[in-house]
C-alpha positions as CSV (number, residue, x, y, z in Angstrom):
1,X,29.1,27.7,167.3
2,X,29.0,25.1,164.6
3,X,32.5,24.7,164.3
4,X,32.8,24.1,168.0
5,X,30.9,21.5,167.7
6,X,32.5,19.9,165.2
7,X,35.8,20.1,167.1
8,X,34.0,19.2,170.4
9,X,33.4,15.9,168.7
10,X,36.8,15.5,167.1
11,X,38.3,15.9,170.3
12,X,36.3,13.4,172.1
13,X,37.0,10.9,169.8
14,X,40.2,11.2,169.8
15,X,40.4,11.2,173.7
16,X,38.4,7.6,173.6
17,X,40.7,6.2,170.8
18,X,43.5,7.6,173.0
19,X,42.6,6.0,176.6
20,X,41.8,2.5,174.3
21,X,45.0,2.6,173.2
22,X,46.5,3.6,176.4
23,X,44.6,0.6,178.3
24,X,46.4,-1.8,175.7
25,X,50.0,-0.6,175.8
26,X,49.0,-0.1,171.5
27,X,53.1,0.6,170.2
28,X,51.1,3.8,168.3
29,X,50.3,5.6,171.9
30,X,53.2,8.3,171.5
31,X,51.1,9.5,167.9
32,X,47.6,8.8,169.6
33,X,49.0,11.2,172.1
34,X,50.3,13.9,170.1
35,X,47.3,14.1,167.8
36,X,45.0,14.1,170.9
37,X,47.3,16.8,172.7
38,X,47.0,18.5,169.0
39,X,43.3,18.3,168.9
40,X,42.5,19.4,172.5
41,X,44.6,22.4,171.6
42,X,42.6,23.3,169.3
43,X,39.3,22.5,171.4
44,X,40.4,24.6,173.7
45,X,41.2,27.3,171.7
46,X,37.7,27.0,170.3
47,X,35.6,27.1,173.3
48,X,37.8,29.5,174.5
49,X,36.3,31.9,172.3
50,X,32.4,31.6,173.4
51,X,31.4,33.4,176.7
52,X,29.1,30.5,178.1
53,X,29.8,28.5,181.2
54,X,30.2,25.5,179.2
55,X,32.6,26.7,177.0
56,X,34.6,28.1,179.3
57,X,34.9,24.5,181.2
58,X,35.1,22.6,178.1
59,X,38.3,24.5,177.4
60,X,39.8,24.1,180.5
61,X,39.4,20.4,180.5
62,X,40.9,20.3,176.8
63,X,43.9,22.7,178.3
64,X,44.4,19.7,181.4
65,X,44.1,17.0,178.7
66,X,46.8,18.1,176.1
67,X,48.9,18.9,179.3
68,X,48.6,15.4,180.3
69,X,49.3,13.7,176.4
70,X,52.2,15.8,176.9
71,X,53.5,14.6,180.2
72,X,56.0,12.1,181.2
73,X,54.5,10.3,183.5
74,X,52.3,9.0,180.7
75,X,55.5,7.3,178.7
76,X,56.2,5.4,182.1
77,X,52.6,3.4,182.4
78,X,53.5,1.7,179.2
């Protein structure tokens, strides 16, 4: 469970540094974006693996994250 954690908190912090750099149209939002899809890959993959409740909607939210880095739609709001 430690290295969960550890990824847990990886991936929030790269979500936060993400949305900043979203809110400012930063020129660097196409990498933010890939290493936060990256990242909540691999958070989901993690929590994906433990049986509790949390986990389980941990992962999913990482799964709707990465999906979203990944999308389209996002390019256009800069």
């Amino acid at each position: 469970m430690e290295r969960c954690i550890r990824v847990d908190l990886d991936c929030a912090a790269i979500c936060r540094l993400t949305s900043t750099a979203l809110s400012r149209s930063s020129p660097f939002t196409p990498e933010f974006r890939d290493l936060c899809a990256r990242l909540c890959d691999a958070c989901a993959d993690e929590c994906s693996r433990h049986s509790a409740q949390h986990c389980q909607v941990c992962g999913e939210a990482c799964r709707a994250c990465a999906e979203a880095c990944r999308a389209d739609w996002l390019c256009n709001v800069l």
